[in-house]
C-alpha atoms as an extended CHARMM CRD file, in Angstrom:
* protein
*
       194  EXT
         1         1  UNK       CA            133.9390000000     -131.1220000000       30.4160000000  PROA      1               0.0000000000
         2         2  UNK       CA            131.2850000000     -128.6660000000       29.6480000000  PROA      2               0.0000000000
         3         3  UNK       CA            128.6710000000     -130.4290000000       31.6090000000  PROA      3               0.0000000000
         4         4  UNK       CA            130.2630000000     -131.6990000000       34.7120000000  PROA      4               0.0000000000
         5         5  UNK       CA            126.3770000000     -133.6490000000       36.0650000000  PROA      5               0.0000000000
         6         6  UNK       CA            125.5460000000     -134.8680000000       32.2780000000  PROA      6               0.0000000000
         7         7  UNK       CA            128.7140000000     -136.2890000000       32.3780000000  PROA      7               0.0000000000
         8         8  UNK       CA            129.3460000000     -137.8940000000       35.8370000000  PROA      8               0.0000000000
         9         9  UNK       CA            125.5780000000     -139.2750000000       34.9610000000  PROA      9               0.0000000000
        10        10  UNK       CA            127.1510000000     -140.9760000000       32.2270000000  PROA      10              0.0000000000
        11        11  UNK       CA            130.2170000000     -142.3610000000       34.0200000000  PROA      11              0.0000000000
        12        12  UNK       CA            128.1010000000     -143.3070000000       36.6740000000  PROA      12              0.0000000000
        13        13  UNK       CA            125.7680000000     -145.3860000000       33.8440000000  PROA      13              0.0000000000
        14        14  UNK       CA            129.0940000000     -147.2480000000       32.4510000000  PROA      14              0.0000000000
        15        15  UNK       CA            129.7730000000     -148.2150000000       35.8300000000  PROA      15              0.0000000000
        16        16  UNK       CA            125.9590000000     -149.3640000000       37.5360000000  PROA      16              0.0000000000
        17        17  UNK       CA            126.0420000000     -151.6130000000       34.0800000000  PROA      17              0.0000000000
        18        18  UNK       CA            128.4430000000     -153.9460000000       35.7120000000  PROA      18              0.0000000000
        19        19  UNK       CA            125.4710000000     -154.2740000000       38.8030000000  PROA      19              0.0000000000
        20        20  UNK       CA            122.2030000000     -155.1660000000       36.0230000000  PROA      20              0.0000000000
        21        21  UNK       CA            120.9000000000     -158.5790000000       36.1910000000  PROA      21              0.0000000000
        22        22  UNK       CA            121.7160000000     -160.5310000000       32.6300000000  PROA      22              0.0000000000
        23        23  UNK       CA            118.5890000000     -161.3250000000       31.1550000000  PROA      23              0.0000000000
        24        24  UNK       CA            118.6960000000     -163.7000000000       28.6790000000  PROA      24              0.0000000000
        25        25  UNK       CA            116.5230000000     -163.8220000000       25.5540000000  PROA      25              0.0000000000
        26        26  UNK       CA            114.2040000000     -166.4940000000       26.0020000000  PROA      26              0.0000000000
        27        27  UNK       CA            110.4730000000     -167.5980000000       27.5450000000  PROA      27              0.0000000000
        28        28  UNK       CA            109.7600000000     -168.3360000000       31.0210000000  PROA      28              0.0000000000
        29        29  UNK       CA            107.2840000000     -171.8810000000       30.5160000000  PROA      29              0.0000000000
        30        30  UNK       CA            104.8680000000     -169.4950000000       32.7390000000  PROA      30              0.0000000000
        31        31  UNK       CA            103.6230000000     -167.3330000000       30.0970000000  PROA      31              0.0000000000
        32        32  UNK       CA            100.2930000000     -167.1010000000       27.8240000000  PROA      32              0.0000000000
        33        33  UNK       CA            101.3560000000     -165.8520000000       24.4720000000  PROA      33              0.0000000000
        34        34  UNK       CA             98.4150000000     -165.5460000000       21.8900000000  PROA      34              0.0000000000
        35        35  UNK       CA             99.7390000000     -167.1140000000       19.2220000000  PROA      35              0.0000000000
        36        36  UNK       CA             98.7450000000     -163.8860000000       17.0760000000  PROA      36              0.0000000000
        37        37  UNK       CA            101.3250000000     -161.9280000000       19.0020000000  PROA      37              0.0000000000
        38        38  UNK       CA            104.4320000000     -161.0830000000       17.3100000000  PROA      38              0.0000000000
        39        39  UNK       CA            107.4350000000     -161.8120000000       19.9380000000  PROA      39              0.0000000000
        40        40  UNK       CA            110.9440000000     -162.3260000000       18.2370000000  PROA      40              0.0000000000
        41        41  UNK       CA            113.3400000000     -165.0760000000       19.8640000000  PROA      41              0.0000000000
        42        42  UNK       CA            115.9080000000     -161.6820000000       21.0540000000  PROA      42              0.0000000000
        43        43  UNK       CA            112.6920000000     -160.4970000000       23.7650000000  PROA      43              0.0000000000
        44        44  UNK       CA            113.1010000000     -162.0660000000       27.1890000000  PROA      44              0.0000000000
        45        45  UNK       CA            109.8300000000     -162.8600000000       28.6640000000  PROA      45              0.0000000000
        46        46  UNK       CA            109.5670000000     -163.2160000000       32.2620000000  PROA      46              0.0000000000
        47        47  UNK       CA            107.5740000000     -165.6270000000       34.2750000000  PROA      47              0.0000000000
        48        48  UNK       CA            103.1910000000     -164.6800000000       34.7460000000  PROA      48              0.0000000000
        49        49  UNK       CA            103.2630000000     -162.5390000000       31.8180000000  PROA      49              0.0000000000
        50        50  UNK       CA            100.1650000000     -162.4210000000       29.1220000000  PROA      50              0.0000000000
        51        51  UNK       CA            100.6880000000     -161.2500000000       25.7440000000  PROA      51              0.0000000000
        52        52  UNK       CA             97.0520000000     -160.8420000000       23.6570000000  PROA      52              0.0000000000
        53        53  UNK       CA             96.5430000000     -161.3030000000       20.0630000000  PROA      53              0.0000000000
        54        54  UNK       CA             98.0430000000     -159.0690000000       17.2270000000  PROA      54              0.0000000000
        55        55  UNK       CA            100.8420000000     -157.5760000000       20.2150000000  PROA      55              0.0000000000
        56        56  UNK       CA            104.0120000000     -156.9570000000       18.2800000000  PROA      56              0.0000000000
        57        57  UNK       CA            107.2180000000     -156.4860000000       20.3590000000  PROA      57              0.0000000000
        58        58  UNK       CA            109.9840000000     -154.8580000000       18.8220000000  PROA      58              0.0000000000
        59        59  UNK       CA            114.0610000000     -156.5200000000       19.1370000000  PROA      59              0.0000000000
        60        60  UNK       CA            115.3870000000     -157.2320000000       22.6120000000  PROA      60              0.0000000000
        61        61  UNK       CA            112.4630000000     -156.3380000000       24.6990000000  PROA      61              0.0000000000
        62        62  UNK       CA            112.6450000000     -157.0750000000       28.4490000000  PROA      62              0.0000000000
        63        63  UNK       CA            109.4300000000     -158.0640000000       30.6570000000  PROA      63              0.0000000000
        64        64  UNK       CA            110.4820000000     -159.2280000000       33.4640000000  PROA      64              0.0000000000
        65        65  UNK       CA            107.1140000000     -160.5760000000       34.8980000000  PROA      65              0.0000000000
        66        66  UNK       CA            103.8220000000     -161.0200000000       35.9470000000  PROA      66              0.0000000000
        67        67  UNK       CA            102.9640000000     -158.3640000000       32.6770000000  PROA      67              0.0000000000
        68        68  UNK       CA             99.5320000000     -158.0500000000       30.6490000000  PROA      68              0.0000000000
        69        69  UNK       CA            100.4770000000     -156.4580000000       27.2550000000  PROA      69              0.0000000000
        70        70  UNK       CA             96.9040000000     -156.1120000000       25.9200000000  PROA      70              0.0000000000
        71        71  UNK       CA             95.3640000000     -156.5410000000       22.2680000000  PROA      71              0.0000000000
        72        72  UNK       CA             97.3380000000     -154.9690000000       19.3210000000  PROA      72              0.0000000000
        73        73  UNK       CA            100.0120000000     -153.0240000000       21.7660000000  PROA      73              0.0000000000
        74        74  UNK       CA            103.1030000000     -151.9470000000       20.1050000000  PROA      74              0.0000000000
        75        75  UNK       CA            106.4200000000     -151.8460000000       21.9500000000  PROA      75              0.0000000000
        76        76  UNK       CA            109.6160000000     -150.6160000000       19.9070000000  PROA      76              0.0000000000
        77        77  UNK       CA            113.4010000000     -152.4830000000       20.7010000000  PROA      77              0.0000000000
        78        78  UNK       CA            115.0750000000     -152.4370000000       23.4810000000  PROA      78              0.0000000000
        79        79  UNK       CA            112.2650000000     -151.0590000000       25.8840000000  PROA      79              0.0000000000
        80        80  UNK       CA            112.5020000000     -152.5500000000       29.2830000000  PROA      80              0.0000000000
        81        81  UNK       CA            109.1630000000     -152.8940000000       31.3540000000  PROA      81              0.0000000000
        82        82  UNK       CA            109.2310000000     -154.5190000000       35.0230000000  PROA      82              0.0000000000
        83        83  UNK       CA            106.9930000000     -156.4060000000       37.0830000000  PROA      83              0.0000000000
        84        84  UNK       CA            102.9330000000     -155.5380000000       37.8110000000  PROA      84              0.0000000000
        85        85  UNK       CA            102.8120000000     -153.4720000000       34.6270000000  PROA      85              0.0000000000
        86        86  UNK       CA             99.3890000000     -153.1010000000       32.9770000000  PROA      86              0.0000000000
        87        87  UNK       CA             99.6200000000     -152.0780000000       29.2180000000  PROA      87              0.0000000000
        88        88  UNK       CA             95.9860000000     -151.7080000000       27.8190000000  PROA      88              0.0000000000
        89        89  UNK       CA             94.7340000000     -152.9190000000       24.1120000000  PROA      89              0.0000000000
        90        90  UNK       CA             96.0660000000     -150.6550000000       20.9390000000  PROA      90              0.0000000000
        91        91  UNK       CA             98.7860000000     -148.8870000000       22.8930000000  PROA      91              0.0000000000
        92        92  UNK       CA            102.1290000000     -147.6300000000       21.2140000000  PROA      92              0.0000000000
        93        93  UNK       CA            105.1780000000     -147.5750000000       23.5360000000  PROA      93              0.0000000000
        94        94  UNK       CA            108.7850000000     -146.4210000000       21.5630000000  PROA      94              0.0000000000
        95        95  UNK       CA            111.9740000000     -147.5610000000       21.5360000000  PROA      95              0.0000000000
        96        96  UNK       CA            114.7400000000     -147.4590000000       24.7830000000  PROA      96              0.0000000000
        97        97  UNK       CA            111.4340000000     -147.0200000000       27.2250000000  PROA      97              0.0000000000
        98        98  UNK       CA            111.5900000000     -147.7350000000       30.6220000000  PROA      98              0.0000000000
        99        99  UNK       CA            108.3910000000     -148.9100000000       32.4840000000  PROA      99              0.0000000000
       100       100  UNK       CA            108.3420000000     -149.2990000000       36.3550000000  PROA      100             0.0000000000
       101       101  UNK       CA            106.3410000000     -151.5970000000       38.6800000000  PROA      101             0.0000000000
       102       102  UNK       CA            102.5840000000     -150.5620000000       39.0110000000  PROA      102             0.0000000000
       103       103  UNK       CA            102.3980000000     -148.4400000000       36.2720000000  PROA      103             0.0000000000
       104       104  UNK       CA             99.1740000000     -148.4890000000       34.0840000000  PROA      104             0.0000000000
       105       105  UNK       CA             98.6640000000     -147.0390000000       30.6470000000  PROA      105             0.0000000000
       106       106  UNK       CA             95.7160000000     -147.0000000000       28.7210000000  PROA      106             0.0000000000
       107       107  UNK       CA             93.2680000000     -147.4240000000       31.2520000000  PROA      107             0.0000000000
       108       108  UNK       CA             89.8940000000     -145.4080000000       30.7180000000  PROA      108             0.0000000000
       109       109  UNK       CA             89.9230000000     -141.4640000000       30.6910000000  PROA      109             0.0000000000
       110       110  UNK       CA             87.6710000000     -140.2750000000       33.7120000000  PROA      110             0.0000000000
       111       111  UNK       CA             85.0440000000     -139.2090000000       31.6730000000  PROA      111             0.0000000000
       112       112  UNK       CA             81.3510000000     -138.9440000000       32.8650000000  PROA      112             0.0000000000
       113       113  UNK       CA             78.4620000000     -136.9350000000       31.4760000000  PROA      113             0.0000000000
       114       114  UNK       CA             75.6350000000     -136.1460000000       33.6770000000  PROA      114             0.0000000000
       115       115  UNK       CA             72.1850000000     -136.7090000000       33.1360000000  PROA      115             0.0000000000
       116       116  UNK       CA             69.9870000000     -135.4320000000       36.4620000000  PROA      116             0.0000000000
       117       117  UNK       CA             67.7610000000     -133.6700000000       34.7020000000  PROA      117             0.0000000000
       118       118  UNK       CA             65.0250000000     -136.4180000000       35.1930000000  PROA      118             0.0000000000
       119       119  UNK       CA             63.9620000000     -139.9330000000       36.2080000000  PROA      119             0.0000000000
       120       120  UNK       CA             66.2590000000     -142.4280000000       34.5710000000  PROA      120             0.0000000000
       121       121  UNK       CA             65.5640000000     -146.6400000000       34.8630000000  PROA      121             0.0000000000
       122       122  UNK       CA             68.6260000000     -146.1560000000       37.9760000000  PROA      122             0.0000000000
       123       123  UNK       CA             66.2510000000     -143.2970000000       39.8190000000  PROA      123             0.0000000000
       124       124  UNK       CA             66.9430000000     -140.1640000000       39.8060000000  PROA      124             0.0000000000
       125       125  UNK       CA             69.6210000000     -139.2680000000       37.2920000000  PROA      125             0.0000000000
       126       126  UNK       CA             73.0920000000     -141.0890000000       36.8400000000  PROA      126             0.0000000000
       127       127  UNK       CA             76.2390000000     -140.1930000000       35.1640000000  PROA      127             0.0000000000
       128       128  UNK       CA             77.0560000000     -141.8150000000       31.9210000000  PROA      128             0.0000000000
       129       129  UNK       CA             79.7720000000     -143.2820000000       31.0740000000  PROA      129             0.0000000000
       130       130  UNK       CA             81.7000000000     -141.8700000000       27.8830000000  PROA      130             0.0000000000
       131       131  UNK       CA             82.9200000000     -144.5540000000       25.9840000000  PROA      131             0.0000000000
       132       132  UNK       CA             87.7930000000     -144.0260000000       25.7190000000  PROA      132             0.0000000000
       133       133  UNK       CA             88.0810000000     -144.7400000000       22.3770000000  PROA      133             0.0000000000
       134       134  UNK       CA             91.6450000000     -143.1810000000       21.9170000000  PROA      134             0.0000000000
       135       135  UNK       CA             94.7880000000     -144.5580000000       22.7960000000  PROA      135             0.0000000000
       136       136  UNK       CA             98.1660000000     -143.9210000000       24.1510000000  PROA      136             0.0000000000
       137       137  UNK       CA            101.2280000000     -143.1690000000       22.3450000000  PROA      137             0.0000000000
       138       138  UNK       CA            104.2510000000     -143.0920000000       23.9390000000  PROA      138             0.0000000000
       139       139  UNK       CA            107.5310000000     -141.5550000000       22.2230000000  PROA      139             0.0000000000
       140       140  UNK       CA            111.2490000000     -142.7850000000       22.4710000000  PROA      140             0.0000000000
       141       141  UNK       CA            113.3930000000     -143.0720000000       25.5100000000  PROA      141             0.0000000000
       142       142  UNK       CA            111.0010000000     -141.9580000000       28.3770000000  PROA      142             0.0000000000
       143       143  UNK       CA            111.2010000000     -143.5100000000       31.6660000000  PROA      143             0.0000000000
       144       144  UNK       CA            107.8250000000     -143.6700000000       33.2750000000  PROA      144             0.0000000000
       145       145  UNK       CA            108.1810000000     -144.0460000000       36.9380000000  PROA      145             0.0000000000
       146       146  UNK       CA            106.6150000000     -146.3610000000       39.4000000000  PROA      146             0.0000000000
       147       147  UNK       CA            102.3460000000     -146.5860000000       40.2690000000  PROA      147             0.0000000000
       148       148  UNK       CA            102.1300000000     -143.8450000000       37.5940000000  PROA      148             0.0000000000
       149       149  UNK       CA             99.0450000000     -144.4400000000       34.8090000000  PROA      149             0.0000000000
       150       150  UNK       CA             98.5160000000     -142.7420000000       31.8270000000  PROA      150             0.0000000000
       151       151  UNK       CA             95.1110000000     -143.0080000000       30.5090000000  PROA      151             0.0000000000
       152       152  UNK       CA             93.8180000000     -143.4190000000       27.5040000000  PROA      152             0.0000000000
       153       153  UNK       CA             92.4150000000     -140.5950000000       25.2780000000  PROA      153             0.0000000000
       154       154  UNK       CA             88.1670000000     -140.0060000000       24.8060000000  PROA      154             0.0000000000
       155       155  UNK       CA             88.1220000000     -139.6870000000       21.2810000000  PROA      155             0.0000000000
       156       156  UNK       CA             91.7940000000     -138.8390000000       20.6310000000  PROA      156             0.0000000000
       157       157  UNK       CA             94.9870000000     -140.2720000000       21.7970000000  PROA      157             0.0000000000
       158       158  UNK       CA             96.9210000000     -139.1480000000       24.9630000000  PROA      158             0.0000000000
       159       159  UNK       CA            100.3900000000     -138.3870000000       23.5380000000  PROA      159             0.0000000000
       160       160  UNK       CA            103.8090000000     -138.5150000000       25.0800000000  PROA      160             0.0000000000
       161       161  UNK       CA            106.7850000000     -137.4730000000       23.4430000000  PROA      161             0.0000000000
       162       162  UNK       CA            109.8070000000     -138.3530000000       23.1900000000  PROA      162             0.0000000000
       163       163  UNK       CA            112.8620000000     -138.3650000000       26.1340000000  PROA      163             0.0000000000
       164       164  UNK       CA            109.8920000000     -137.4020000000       28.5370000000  PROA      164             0.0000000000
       165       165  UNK       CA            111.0060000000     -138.7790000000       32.3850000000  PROA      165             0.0000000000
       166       166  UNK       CA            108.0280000000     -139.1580000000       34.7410000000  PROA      166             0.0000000000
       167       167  UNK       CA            108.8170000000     -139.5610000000       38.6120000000  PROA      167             0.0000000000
       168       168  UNK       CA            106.6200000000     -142.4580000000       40.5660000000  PROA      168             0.0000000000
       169       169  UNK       CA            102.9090000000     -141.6190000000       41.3760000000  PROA      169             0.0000000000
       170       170  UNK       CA            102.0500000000     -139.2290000000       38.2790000000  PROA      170             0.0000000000
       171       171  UNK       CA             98.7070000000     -139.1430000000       36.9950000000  PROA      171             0.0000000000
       172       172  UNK       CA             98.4410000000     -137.9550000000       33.0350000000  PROA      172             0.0000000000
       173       173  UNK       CA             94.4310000000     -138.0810000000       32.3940000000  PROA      173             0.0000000000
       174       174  UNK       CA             93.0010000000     -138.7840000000       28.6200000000  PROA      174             0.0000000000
       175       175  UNK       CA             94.1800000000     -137.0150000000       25.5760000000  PROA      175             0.0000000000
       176       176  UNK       CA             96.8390000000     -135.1370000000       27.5660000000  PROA      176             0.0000000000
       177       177  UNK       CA             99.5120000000     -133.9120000000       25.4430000000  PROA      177             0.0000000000
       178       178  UNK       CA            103.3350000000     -133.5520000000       26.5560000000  PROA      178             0.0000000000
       179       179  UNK       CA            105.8460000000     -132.5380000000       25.0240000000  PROA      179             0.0000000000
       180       180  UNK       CA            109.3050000000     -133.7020000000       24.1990000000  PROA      180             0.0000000000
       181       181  UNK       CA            112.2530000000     -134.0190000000       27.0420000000  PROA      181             0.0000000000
       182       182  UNK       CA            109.4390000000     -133.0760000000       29.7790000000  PROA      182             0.0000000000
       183       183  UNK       CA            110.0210000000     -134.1650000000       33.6590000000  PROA      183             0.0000000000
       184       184  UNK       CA            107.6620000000     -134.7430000000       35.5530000000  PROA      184             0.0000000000
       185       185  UNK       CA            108.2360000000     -135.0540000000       39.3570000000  PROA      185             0.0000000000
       186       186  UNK       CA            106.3220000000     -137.6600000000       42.1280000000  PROA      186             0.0000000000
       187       187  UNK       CA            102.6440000000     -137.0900000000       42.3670000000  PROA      187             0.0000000000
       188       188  UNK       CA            102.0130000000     -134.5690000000       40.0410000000  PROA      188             0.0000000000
       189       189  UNK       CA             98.7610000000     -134.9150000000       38.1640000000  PROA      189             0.0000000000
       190       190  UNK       CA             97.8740000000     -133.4360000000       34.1590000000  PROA      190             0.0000000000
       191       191  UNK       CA             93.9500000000     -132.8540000000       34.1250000000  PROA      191             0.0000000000
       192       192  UNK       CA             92.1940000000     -134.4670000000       30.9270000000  PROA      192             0.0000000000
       193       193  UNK       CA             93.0900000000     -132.2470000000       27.5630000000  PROA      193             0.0000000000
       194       194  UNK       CA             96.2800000000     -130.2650000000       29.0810000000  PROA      194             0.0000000000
């Protein structure tokens, strides 16, 4: 073969699909589902999961459990997200994603402004809080890895593109761009606007 590691990787895949829990389509009787989401009978819907108003899953989505997919989130067929995964309000994940435990996306941008120039009602100064208005968008087929959060964008979005593979423990702060068929390994961190 011309790639030797693409393709045991592949012979390896045929053969660890044998080892994958079955996961039915269906809904655990554990599960708040606004009844303004959009969840088609093919999704399988794990126990402790929370789905808010105007959500719209795509075909064959998996959550296995104890999941909050926020207001108005969009999540493309055949993504697969596992337990303890936070997906905030207005975020776009693509199709063939993979989600590990812990992972947050769309949680605020760090973003702060000082004001110490005088007395404010706190005392002497503070900082103040600017308002993450953007979102996340998330391309097809990435695999984001375990405890990593993406944040949401200030004014624009934080964009991912597609086949992008992030290891466990990667920060990507607001309105972060990245490319297509990036890798990013454990613990790496992507300051705000990279």
């Amino acid at each position: 073969v011309a790639n030797p590691y693409a393709s045991f990787a592949r012979a390896a895949q045929l053969f660890a699909a044998s080892a994958v829990p079955v996961r039915s389509p269906g809904r655990s009787q554990h599960v708040d589902i606004s009844p303004h989401a959009h969840v088609p009978a093919s999704c399988h819907i794990g126990p402790f999961v929370s789905i808010e108003a105007g959500a719209v899953l795509g075909e064959r989505v998996q959550l296995i459990g104890h999941i909050h997919i926020g207001a108005n989130v969009r999540i493309a067929d055949d993504t697969l997200i596992y337990s303890h995964v936070s997906i905030y309000h207005d975020c776009v994940i693509g199709a063939h994603c993979i989600v590990h435990s812990g992972a947050v996306i769309g949680a605020d941008g760090f973003g702060f402004a000082p004001d110490f120039a005088g007395k404010s009602e706190r005392g002497e100064g503070e900082w103040v809080k600017i308002p993450q208005t953007g979102k996340v968008i998330i391309g097809d087929h990435v695999e984001i890895g375990a405890n990593t959060t993406i944040d949401r964008g200030a004014m624009a979005d934080t964009v991912i593109g597609h086949g992008c593979k992030f290891d466990n423990q990667v920060q990507i702060a607001h309105n972060v761009c990245i490319g297509a068929f990036t890798i990013i390994a454990g613990r790496a961190a992507i300051a705000g606007s990279t």
